[in-house]
N, C-alpha and C positions, 0 to 999 in steps of 0.2 A: 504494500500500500504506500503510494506515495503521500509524500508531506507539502504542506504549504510551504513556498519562498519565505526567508525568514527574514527580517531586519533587522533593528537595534528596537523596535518598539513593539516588537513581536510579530507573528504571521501572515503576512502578506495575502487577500484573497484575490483566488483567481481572477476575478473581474478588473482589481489593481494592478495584476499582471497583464491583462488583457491591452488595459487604455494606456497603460507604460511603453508595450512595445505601440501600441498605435501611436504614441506621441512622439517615438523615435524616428517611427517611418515618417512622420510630418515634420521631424527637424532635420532628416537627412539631408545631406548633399552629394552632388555626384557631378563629374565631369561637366559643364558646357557643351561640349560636344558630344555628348550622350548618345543625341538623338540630332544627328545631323545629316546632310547628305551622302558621307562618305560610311554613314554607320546607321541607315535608310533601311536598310534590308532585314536586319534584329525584329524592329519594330512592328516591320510591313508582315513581316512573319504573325506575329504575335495579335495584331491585324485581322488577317484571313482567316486564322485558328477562333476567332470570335467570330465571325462572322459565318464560317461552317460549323458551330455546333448552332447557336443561331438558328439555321437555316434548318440544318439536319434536326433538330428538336421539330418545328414545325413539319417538316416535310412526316414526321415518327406519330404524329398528332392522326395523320389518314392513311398510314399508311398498315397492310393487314401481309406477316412473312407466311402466306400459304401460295403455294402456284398458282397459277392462273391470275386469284385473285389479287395478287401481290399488282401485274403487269395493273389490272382492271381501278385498284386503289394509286397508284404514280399516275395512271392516263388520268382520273377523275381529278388529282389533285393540280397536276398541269395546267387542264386545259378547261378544270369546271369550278374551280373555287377562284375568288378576286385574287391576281397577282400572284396565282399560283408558278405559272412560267416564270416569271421574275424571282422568284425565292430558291426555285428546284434551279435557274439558272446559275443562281448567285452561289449556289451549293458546287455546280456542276465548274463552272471559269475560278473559283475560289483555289480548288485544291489544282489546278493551272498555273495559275500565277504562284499558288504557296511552293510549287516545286521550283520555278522558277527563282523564286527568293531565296531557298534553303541552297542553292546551285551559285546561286552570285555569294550571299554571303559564305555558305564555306571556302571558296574559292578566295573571297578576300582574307579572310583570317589566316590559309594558308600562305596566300601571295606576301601577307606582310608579319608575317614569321607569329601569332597569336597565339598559338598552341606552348610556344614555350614557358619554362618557369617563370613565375609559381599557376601559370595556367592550365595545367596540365587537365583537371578533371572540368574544367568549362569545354575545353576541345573533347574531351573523350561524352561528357554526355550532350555536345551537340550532335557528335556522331551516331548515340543511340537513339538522338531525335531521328537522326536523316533516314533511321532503320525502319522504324515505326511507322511513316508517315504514307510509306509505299502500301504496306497493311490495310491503311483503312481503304484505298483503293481497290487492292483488290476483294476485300469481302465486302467494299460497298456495290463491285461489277453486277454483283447476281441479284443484287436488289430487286431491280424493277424488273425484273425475267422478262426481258427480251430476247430476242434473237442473239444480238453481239453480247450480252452478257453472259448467257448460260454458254457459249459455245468459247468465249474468250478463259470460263472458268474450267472449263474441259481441258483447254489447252495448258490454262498453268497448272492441275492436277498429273494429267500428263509429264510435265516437267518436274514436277516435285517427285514424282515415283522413282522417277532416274535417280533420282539420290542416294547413296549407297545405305543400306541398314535401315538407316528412320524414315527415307521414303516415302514406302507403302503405308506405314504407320500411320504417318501425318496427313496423306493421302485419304485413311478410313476414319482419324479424327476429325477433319471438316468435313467431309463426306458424312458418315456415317451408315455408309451400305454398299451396296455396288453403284447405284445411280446416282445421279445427282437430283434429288427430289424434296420433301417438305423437311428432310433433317437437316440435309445441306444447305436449304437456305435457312431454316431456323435458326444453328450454327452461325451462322456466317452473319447472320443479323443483329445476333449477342454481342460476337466479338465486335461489331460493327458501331454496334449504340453503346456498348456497356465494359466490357473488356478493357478493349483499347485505349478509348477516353479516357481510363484511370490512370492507366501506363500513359497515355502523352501527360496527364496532368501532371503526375509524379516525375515525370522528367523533366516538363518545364519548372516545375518547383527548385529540381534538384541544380538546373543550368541557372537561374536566378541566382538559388542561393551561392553557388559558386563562384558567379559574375558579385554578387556580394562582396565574399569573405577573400575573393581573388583577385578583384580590381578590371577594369577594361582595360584592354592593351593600352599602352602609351605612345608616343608619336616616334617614329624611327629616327629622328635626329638625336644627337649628344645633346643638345641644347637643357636643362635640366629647370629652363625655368617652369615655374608650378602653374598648371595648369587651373583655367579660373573654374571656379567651382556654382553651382546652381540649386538650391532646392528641389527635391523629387517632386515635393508635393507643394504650389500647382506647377511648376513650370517644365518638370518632365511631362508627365501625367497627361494636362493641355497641348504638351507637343503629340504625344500617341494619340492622343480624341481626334487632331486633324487628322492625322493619317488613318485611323480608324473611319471616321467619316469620311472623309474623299473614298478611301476604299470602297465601302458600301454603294455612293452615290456612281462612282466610276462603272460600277461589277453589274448594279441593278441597270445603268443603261445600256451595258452589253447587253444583258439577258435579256430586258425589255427587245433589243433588235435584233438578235441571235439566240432565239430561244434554244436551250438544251434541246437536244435531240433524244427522241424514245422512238424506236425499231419497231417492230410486231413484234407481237406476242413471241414466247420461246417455244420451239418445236421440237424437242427432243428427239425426233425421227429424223429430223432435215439432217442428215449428216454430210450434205454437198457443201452447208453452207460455212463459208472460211471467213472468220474474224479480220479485221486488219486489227496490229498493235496498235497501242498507243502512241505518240510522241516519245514518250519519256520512257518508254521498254523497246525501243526496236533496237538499242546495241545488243539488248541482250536476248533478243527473238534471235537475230543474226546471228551470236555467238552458239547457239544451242544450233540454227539449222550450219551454221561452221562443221560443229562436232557431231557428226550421227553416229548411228546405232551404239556399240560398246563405250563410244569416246563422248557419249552426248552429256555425261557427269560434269566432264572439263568446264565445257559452255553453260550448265546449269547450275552447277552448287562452285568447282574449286577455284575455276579463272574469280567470278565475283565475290567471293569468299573473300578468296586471298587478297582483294583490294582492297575490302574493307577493313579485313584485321591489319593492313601494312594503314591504311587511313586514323584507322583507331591508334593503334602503336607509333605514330608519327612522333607523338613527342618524347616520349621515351628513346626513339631511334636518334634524331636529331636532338642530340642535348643541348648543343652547341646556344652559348647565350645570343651570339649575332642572326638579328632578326632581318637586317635589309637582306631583298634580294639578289642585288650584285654579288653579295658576301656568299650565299646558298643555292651554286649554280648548281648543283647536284639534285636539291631538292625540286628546285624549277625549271631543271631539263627533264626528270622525272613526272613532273606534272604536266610539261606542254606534251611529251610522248603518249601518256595517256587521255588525255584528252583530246591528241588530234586519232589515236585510234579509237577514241569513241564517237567522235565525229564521222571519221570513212563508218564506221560500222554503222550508224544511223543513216547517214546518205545511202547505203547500201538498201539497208531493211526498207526506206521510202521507197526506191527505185522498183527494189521485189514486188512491195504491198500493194503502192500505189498509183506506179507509172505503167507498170506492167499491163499490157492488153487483155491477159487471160486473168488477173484481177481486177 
């Protein structure tokens, strides 16, 4: 049983604890540049991730995880309730651009050396944000049982079975049978609304509080004069509301003029009909159709594996306290390499998916 905080005048109660830390968070201070253009991408993140549970809470209000009826609940919430299209939009171009932001910002943290001491565990649980965030994608695919969802979920159970040992396993726990039917999306709808959201929340808590107790990177010059400092609360706080708001207003005019797209119904017999990937998976459709039959593991689990653990492991590899670029040509020939072959590799998988005649 724990004890009350104690002071000189006896036992602190919880509630005093409570409005102590609230009073801290109101007298904190934090960089000026916090929340600036070249440190844009943190924010816009944290942005989006409001703005799809948001959306995704409303969209969970009509929506019923049984076949058929699942497609017949998304179609009535699109296209029969006020602003439906705009919400299921803002849900749909959200987690778009949030990839887009988790891809520029990691890329800057790595470009300007970020990861290093004493930040080591801000970069290791950004990286288990960037793990997480593909998740809710794909167990949100089969939602609306369309066409390109049930058959796109085919193709990545297909791909996870190639896995050596756990496979099949992981394959029968979202699954749950041989088919893909009212368990697999039941599953898949759990992890989708209930699961996962804990796990991101608990990681955004965990990258906060290490951006906390670890500080923001500093500016790559020697120059050591002290950086001016700001109030969190209102002048961070009021800088995230704009971005917060443009976000929204921005996202709802797309969707108002490009409304998400919903297919026909799912056909679990159509077996002619061939998905195209996503944007943001065709290096690694191409890496899997790179490696077939016995070698298809390579392109499925150990090529993307092993980037992420060599991603995670970064700053423990790289001790080195020098952050400029010029100084870490190793680290940044290492990066332009793989990122121009993830580049060919996507132009590649467009070319297959979507220039091609017979798709």
């Amino acid at each position: 049983m724990t004890e009350a905080p104690f002071d000189a005048t006896g036992p602190v109660p919880p509630s005093a604890t409570t409005s102590g830390g609230f009073a801290k968070l109101l007298q904190a201070e934090v960089p000026e540049d916090a929340i600036c253009w070249h440190r844009f991408f943190g924010a816009l993140q944290l942005a989006l991730l409001c703005l799809l549970f948001l959306s995704g809470a409303l969209m969970a209000l009509a929506y019923t995880p049984v076949p058929g009826t699942a497609y017949d609940s998304v179609d009535y919430f699109q296209f029969s309730l006020p602003l439906g299209n705009v919400v299921r939009g803002v849900h749909h171009y959200a987690w778009n651009f949030l990839l887009v932001a988790m891809g520029l910002h990691l890329l800057r943290a790595l470009i300007l050396g970020a990861y290093k001491a004493p930040r080591q565990l801000v970069w290791v649980s950004g990286v288990l944000f960037l793990l997480v965030m593909p998740l809710f994608i794909i167990t949100g695919d089969l939602l609306p049982w369309d066409q390109k969802g049930y058959w796109s979920t085919q193709v990545r159970f297909s791909i996870i079975s190639s896995i050596p040992v756990i496979g099949d396993f992981l394959v029968q726990l979202f699954r749950g049978g041989p088919l893909t039917g009212v368990v697999a999306l039941t599953r898949l709808y759990v992890l989708h609304i209930l699961l996962l959201p804990c796990a991101l929340v608990l990681l955004i808590g965990l990258h906060l509080y290490f951006l906390a107790t670890r500080g923001l990177s500093g500016p790559l010059s020697d120059n050591l004069i002290s950086r001016p400092k700001v109030p969190f609360m209102p002048v961070i706080i009021n800088r995230w509301m704009v971005v917060f708001i443009v976000s929204a207003i921005g996202l709802g005019m797309v969707a108002w003029q490009w409304p998400a797209a919903l297919g026909d119904p799912a056909d679990p017999t159509d077996a002619a009909f061939i998905p195209r990937p996503e944007w943001w998976v065709l290096f690694l459709n191409q890496l899997v159709a790179i490696f077939k039959g016995p070698f298809m593991v390579l392109g499925s689990a150990i090529i993307p594996g092993g980037l992420v653990f060599l991603l995670g492991a970064l700053p423990f590899l790289d001790r080195s306290p020098e952050r400029r670029p010029s100084k870490r040509m190793r680290v940044m020939v290492a990066t332009a390499v793989v990122l121009a072959i993830i580049t060919a590799l996507s132009v590649m998988g467009y070319v297959e998916h979507f220039m091609r005649p017979e798709h």
